[in-house]
C-alpha positions as protocol buffer text, in pm:
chain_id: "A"
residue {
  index: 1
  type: UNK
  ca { x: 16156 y: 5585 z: 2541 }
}
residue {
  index: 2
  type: UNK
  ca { x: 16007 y: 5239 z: 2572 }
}
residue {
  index: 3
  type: UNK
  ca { x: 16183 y: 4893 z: 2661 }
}
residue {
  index: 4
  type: UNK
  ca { x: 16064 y: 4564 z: 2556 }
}
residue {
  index: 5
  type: UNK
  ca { x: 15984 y: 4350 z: 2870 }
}
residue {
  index: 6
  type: UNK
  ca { x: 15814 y: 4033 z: 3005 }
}
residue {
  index: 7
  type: UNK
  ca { x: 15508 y: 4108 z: 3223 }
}
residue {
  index: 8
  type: UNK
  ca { x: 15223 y: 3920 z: 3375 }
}
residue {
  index: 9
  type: UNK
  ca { x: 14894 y: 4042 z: 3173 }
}
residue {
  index: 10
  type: UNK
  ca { x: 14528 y: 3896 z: 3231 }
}
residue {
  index: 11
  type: UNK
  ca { x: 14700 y: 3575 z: 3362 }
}
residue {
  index: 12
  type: UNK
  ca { x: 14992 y: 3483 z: 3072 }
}
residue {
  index: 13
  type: UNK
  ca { x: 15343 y: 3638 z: 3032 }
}
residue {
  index: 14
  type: UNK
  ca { x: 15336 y: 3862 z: 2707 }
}
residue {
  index: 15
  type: UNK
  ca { x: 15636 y: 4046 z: 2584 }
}
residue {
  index: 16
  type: UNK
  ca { x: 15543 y: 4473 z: 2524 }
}
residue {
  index: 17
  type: UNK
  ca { x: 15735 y: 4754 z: 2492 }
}
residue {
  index: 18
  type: UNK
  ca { x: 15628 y: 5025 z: 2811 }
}
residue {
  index: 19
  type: UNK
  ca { x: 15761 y: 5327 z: 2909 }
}
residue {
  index: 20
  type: UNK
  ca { x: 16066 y: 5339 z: 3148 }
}
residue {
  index: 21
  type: UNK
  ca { x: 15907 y: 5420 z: 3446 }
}
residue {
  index: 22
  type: UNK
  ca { x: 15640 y: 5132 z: 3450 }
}
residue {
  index: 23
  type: UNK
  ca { x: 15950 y: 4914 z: 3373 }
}
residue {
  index: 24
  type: UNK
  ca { x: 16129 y: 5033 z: 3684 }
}
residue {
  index: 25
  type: UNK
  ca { x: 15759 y: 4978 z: 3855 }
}
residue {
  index: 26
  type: UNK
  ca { x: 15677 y: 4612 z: 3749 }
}
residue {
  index: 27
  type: UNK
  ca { x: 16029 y: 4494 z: 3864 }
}
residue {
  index: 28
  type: UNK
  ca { x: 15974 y: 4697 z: 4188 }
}
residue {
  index: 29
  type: UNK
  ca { x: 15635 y: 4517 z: 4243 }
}
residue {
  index: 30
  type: UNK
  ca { x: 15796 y: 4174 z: 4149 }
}
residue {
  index: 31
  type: UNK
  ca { x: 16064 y: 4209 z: 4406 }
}
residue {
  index: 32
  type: UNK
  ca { x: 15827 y: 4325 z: 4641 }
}
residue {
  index: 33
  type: UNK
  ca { x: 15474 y: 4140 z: 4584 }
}
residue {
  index: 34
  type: UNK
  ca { x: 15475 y: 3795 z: 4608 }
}
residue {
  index: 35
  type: UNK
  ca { x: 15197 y: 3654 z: 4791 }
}
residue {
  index: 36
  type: UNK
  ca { x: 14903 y: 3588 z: 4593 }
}
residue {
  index: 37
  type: UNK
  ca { x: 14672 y: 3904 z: 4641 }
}
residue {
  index: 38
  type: UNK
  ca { x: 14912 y: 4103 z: 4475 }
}
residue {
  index: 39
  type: UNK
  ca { x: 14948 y: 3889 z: 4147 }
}
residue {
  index: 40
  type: UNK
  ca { x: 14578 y: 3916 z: 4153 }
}
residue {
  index: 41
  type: UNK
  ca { x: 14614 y: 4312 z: 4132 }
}
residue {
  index: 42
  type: UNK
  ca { x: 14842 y: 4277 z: 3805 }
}
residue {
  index: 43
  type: UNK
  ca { x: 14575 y: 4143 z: 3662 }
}
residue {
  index: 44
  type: UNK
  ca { x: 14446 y: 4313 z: 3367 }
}
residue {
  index: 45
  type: UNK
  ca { x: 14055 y: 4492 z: 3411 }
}
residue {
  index: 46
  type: UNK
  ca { x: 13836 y: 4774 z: 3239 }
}
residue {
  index: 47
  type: UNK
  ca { x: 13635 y: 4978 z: 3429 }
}
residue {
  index: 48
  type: UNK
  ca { x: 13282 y: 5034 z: 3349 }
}
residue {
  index: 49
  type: UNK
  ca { x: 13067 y: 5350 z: 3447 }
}
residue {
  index: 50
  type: UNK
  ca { x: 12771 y: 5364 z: 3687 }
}
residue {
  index: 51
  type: UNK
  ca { x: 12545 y: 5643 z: 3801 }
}
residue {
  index: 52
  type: UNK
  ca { x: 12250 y: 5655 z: 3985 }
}
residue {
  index: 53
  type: UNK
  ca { x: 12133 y: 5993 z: 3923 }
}
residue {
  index: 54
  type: UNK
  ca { x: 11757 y: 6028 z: 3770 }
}
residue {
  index: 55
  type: UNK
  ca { x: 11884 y: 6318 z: 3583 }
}
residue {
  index: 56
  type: UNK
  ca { x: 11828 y: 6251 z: 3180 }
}
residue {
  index: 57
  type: UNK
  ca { x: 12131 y: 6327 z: 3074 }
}
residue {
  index: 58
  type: UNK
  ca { x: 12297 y: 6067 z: 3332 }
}
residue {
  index: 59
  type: UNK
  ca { x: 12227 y: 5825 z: 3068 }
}
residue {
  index: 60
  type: UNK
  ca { x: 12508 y: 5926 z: 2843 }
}
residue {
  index: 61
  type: UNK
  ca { x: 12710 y: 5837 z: 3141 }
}
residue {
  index: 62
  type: UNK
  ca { x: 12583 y: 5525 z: 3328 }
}
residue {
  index: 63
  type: UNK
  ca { x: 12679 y: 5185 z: 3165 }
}
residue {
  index: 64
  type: UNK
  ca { x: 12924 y: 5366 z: 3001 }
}
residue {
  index: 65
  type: UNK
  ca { x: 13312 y: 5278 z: 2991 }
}
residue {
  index: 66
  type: UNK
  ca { x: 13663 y: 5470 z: 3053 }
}
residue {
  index: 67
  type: UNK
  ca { x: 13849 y: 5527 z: 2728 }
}
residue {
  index: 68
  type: UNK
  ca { x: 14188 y: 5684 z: 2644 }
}
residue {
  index: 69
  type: UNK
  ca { x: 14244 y: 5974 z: 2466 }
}
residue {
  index: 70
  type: UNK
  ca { x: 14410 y: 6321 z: 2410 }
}
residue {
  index: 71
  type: UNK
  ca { x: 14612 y: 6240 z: 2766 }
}
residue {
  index: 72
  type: UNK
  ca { x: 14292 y: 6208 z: 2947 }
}
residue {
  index: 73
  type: UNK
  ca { x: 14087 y: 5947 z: 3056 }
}
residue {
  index: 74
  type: UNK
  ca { x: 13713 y: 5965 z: 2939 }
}
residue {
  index: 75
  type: UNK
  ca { x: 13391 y: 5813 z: 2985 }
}
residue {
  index: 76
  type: UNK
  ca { x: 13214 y: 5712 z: 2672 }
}
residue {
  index: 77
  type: UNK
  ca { x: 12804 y: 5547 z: 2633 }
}
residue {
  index: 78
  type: UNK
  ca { x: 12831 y: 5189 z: 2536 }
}
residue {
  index: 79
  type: UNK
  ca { x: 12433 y: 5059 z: 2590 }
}
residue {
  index: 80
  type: UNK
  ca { x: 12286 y: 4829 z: 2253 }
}
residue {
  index: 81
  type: UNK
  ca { x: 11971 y: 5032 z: 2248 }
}
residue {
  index: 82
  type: UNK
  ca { x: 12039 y: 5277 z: 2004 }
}
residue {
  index: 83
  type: UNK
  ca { x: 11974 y: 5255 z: 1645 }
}
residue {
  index: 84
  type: UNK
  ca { x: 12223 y: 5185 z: 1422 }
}
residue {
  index: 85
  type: UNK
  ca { x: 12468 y: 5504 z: 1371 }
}
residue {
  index: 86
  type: UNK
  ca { x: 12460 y: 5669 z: 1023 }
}
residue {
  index: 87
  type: UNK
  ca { x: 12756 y: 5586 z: 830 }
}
residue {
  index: 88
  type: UNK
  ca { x: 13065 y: 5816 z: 923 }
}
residue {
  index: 89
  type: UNK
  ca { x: 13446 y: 5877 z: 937 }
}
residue {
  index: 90
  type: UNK
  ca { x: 13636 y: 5590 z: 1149 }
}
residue {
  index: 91
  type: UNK
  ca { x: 13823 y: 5803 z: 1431 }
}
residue {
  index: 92
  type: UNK
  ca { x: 14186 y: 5772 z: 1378 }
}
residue {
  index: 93
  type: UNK
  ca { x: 14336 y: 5611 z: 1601 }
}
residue {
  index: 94
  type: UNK
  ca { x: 14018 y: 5439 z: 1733 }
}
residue {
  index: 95
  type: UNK
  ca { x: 13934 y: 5448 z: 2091 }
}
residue {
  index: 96
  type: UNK
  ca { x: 14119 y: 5259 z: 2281 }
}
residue {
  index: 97
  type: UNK
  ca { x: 13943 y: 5131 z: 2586 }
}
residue {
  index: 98
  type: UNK
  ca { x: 14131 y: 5154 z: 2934 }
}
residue {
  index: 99
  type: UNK
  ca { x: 14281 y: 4797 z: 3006 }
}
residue {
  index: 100
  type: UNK
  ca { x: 14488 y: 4837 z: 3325 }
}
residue {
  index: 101
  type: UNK
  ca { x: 14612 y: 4674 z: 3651 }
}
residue {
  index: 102
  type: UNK
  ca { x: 14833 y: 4820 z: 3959 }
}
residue {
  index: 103
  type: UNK
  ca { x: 15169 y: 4841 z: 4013 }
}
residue {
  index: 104
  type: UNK
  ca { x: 15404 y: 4993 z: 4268 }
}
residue {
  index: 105
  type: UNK
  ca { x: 15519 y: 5351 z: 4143 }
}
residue {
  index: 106
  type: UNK
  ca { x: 15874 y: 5365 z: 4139 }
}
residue {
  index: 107
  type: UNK
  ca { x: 15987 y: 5692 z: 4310 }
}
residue {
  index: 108
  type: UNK
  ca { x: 16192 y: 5634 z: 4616 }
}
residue {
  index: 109
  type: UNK
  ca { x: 16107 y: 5983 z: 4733 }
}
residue {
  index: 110
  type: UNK
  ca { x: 15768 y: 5850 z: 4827 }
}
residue {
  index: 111
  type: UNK
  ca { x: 15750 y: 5684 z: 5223 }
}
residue {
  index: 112
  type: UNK
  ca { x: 15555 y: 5510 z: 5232 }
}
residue {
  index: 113
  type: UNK
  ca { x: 15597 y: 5357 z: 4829 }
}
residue {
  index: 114
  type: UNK
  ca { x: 15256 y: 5385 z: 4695 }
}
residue {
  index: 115
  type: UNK
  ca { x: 15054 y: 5197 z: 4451 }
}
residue {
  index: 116
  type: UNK
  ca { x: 15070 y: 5308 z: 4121 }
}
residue {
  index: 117
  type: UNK
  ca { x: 14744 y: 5212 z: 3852 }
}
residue {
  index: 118
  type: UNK
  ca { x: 14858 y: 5196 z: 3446 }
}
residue {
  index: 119
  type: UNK
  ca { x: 14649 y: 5111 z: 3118 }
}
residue {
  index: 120
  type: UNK
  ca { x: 14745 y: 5037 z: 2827 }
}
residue {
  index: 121
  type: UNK
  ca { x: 14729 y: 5347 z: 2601 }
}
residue {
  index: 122
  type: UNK
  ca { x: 14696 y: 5196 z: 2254 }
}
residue {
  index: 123
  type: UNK
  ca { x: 14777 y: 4815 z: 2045 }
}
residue {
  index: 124
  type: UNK
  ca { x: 14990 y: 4873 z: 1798 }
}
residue {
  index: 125
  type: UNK
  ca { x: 15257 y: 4855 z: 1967 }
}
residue {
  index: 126
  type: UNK
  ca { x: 15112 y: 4777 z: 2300 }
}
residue {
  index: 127
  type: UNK
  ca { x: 15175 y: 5085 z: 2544 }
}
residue {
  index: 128
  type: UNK
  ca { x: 15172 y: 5169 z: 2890 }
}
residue {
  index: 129
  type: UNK
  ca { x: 15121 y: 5440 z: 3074 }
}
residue {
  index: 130
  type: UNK
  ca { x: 15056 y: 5576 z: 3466 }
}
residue {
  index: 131
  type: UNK
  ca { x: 14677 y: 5715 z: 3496 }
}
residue {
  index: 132
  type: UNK
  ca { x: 14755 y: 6005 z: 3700 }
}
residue {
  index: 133
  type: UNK
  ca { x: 14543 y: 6279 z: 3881 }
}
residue {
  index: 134
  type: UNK
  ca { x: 14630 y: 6651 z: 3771 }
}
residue {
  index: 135
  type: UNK
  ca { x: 14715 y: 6884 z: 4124 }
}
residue {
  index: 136
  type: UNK
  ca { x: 14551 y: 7145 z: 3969 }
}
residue {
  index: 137
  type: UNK
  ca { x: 14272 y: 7084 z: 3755 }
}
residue {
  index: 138
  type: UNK
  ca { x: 14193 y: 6728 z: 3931 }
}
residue {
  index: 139
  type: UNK
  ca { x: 14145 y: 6597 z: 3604 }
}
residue {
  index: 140
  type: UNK
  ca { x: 14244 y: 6181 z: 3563 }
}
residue {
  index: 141
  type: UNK
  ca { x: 14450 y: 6176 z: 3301 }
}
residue {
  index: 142
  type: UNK
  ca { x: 14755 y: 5933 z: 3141 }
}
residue {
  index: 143
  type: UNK
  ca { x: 15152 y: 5964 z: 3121 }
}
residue {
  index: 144
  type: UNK
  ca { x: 15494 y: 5822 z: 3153 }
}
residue {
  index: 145
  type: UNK
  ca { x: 15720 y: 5856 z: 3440 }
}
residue {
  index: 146
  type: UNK
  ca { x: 15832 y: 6217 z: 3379 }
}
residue {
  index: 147
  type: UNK
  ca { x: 15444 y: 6366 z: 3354 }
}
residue {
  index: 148
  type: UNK
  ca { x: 15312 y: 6155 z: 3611 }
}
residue {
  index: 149
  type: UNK
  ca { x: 15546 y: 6205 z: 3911 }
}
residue {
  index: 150
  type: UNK
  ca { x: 15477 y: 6534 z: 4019 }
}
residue {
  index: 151
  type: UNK
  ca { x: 15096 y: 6440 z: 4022 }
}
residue {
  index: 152
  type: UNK
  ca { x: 14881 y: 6255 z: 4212 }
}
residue {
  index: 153
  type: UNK
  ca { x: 14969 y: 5863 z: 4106 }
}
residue {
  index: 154
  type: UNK
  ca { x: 14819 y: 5681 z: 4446 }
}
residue {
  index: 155
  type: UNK
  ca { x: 14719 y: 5494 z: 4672 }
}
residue {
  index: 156
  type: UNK
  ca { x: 14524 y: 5297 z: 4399 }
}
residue {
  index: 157
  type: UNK
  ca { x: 14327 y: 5007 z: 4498 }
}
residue {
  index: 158
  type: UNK
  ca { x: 13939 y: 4867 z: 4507 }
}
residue {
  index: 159
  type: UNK
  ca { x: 13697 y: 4846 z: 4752 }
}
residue {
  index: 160
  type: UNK
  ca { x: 13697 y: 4556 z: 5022 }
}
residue {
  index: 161
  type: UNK
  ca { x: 13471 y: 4356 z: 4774 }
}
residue {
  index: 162
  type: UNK
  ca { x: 13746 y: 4428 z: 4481 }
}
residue {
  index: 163
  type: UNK
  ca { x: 13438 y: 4512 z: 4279 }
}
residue {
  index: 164
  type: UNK
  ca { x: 13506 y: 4946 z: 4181 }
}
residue {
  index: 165
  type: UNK
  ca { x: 13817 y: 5147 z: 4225 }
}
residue {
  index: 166
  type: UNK
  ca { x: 13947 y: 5365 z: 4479 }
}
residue {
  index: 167
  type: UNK
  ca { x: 14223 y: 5672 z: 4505 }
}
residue {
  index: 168
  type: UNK
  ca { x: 14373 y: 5709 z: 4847 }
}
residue {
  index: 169
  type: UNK
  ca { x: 14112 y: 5538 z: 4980 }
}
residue {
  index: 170
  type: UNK
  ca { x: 13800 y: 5683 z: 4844 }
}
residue {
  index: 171
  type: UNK
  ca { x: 13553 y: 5656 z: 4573 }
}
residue {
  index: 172
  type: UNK
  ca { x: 13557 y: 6049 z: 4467 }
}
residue {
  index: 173
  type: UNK
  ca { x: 13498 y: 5989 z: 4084 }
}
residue {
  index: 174
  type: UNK
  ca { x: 13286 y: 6232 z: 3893 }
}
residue {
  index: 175
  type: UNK
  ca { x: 13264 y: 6281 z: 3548 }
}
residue {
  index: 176
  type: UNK
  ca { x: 13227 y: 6667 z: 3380 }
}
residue {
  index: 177
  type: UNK
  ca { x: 13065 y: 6770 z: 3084 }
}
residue {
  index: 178
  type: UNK
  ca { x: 13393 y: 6942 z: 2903 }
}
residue {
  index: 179
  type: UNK
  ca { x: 13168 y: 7088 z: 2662 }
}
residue {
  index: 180
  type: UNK
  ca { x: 13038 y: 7336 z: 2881 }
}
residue {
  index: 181
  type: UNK
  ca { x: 12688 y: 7282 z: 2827 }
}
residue {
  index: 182
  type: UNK
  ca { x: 12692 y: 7378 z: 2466 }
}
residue {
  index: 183
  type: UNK
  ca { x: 12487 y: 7225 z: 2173 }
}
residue {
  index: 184
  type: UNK
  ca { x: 12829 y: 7106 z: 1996 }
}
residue {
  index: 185
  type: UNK
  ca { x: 13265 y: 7141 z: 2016 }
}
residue {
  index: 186
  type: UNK
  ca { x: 13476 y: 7202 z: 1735 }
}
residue {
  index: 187
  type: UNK
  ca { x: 13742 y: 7415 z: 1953 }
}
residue {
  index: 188
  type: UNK
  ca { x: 13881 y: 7134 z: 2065 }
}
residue {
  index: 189
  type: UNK
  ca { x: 14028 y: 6784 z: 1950 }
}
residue {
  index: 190
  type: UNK
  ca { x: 13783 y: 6593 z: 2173 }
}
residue {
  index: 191
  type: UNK
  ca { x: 13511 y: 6803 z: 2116 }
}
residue {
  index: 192
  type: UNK
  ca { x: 13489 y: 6763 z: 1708 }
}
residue {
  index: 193
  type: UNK
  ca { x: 13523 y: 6415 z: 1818 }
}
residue {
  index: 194
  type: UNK
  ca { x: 13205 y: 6381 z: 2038 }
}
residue {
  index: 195
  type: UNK
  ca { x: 13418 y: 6307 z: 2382 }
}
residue {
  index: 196
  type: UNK
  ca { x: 13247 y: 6452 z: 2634 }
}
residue {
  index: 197
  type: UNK
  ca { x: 13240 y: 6337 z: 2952 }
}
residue {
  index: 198
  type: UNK
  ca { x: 13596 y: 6327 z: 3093 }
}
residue {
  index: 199
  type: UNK
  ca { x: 13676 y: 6180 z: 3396 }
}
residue {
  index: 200
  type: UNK
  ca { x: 13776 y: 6369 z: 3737 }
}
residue {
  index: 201
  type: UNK
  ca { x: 13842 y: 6324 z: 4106 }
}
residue {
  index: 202
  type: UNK
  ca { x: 13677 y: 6519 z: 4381 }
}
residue {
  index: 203
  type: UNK
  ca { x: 13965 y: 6521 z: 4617 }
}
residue {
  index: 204
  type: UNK
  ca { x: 13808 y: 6761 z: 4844 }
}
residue {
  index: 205
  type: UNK
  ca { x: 13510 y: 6599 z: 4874 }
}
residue {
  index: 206
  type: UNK
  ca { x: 13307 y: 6927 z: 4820 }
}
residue {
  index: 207
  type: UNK
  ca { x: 13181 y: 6904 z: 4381 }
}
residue {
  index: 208
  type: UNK
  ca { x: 13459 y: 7019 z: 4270 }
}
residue {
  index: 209
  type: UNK
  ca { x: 13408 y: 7350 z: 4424 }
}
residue {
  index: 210
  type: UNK
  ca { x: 13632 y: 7658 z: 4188 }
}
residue {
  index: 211
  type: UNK
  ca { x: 13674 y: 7382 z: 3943 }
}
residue {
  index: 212
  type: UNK
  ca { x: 13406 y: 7297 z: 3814 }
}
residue {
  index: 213
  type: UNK
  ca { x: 13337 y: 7629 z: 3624 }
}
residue {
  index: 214
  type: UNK
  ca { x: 12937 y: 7597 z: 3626 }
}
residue {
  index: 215
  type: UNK
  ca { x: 12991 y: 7255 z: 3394 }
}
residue {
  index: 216
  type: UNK
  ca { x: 12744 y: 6994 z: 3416 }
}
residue {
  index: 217
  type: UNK
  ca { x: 12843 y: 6741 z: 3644 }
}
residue {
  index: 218
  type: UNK
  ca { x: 12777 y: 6351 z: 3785 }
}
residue {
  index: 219
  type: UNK
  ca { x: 12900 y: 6160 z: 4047 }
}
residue {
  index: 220
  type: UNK
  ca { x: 12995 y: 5797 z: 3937 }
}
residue {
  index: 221
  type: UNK
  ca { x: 13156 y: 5426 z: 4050 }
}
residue {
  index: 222
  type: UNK
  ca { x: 13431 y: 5274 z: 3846 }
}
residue {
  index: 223
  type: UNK
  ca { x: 13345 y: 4911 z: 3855 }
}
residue {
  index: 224
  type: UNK
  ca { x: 13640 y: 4690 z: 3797 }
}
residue {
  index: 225
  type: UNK
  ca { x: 13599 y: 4380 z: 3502 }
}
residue {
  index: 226
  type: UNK
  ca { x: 13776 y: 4142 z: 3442 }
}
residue {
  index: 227
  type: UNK
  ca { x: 13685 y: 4098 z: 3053 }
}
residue {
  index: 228
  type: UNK
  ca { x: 13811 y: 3847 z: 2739 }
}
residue {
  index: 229
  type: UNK
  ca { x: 13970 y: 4021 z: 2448 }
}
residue {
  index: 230
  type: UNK
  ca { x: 13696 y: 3967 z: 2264 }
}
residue {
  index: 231
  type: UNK
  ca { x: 13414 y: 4143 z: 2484 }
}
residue {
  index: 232
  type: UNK
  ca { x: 13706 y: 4457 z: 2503 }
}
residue {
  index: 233
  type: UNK
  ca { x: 13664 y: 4469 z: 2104 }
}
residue {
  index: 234
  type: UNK
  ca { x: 13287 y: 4435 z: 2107 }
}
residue {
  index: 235
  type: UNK
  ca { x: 13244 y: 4759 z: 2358 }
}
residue {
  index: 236
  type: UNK
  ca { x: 13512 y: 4942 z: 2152 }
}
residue {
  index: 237
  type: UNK
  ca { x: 13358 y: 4908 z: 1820 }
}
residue {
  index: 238
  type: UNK
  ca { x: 13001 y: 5004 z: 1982 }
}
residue {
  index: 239
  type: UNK
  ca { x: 13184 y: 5316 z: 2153 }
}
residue {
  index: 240
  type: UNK
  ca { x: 13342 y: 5409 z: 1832 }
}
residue {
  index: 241
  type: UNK
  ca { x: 13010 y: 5397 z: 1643 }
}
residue {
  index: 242
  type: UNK
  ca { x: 12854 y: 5673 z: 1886 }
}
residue {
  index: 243
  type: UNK
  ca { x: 13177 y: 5886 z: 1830 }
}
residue {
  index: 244
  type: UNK
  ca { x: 13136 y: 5865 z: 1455 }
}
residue {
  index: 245
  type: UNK
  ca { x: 12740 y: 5999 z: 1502 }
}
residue {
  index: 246
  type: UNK
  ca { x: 12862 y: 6295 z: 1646 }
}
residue {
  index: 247
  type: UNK
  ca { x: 13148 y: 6323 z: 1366 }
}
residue {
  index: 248
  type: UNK
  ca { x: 12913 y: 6287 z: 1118 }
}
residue {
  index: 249
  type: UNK
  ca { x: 12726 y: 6564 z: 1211 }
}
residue {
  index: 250
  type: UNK
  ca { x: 12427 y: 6379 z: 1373 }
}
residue {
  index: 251
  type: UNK
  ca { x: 12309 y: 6578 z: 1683 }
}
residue {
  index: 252
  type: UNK
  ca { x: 11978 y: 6371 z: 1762 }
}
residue {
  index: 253
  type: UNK
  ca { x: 12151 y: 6107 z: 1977 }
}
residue {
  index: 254
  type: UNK
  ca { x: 12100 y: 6114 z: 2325 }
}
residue {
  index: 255
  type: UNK
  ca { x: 12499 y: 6129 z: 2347 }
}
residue {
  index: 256
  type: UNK
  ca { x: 12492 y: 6449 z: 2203 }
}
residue {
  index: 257
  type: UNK
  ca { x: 12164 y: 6640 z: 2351 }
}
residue {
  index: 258
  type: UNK
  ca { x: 12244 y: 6928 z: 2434 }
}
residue {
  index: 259
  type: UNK
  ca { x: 12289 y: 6974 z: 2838 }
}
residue {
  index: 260
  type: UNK
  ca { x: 12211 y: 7325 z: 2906 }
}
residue {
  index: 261
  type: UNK
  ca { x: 11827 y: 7244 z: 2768 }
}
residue {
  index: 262
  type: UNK
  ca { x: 11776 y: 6966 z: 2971 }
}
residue {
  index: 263
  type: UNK
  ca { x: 11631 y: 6998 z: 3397 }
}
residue {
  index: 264
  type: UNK
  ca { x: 11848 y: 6902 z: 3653 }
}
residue {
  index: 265
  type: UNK
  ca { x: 11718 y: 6668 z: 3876 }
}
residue {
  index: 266
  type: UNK
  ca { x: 11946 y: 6627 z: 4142 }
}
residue {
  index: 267
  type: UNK
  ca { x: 12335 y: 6811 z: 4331 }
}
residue {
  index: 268
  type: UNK
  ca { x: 12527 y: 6655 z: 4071 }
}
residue {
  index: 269
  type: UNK
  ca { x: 12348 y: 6738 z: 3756 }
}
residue {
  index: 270
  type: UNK
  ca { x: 12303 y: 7098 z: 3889 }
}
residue {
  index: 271
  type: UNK
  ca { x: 12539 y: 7397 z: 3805 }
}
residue {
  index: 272
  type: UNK
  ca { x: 12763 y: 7584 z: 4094 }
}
């Protein structure tokens, strides 16, 4: 169910419809939050991708950006140095680009309250959701009130120099080939799409270890940016022009190499 409410977004008050449980969250954080660091916070951001492994196929990771899709949150390439993309499909809906700030999550059952991160989950309406970090799979992935609370929803925050992102505490982000290694994906929704790299969070500090099934994997910073509308648009269309390669069919990018051909170079690019 969503509500239509009032909310402070990249520095103007803008009227969208969210789901219950952010409302409940953004009048928690209002009551709560006045001081001037924390209206900084509900500031709207991306989050772009870096990686500083030498391994080739890092580079359909680093300088990339989080997108959201299929209830998870996933890292797509967004560099200007590939040719133009042969003509293909438009992905419907297009990829919508995470566009989020922090809130308090609003579940009195959690002493201390903790702080809660949403995005925006597509534009027409405008939507928001909680990102959210799966107990099980520790997969990062996007929901309302009722799929998020069980989960792992916070501390969120950024490091001292508010530059990247950090969950309780920590900068465990990795991102996971979910195609297994394999040449191309048409088992699943992502995968006839061209997502690939889907964004996770080593909790235990140790890769991922009974997780990560043997899947190729990278160890990445979330840089926080504050962007304009019209920079958000020029990185979506570019990401959406790379997803339409791989619908069309064309498996020559360096998005799409295949990752099981390619050497490892360092831990993270390895396989358990």
């Amino acid at each position: 169910m969503a509500l239509p409410l009032g909310i402070f977004l990249g520095g103007v008050v803008v009227a969208i419809p969210v789901v219950t449980g952010v409302a409940e969250g953004v009048e928690h954080q209002k009551k709560q939050n006045e001081e001037a660091a924390n209206e900084t916070r509900m500031t709207k951001f991306n989050a772009l991708v870096s990686c500083d492994s030498n391994d080739e196929i890092a580079d359909e990771v680093d300088q990339g950006i989080l997108v959201m899709r299929h209830g998870k949150v996933w890292v797509v390439p967004r560099d200007k140095d590939n040719p133009k993309p042969a003509p293909a499909p438009k992905l419907d809906p297009p990829l919508h680009a995470f566009a989020g700030f922090y809130i308090q999550y609003p579940d009195e059952d959690r002493f201390p309250p903790e702080r809660g991160l949403v995005s925006t989950i597509q534009d027409d309406p405008p939507v928001l959701n909680w990102i959210y970090c799966d107990r099980k799979t520790y997969e990062l992935k996007y929901g309302n009130r009722s799929a998020s609370i069980s989960e792992i929803v916070g501390e969120w925050d950024w490091t001292e120099d508010e530059s990247a992102l950090m969950l309780d505490g920590w900068e465990g982000f990795v991102a996971i080939d979910e195609w297994d290694g394999a040449e191309e994906d048409n088992t699943t929704e992502w995968g006839r799409e061209g997502l690939r790299w889907a964004l996770y969070y080593d909790i235990d500090d140790n890769g991922l270890k009974g997780r990560r099934k043997g899947r190729d994997m990278f160890e990445i910073t979330l840089q926080r940016k504050l962007q304009s509308d019209e920079d958000q648009l020029k990185q979506l269309e570019e990401a959406n022009k790379k997803m339409q390669v791989k619908t069309a069919g064309d498996m020559k990018t360096q998005f799409t190499a295949p990752a099981r051909e390619l050497r490892r170079k360092n831990e993270w690019g390895r396989k358990d």
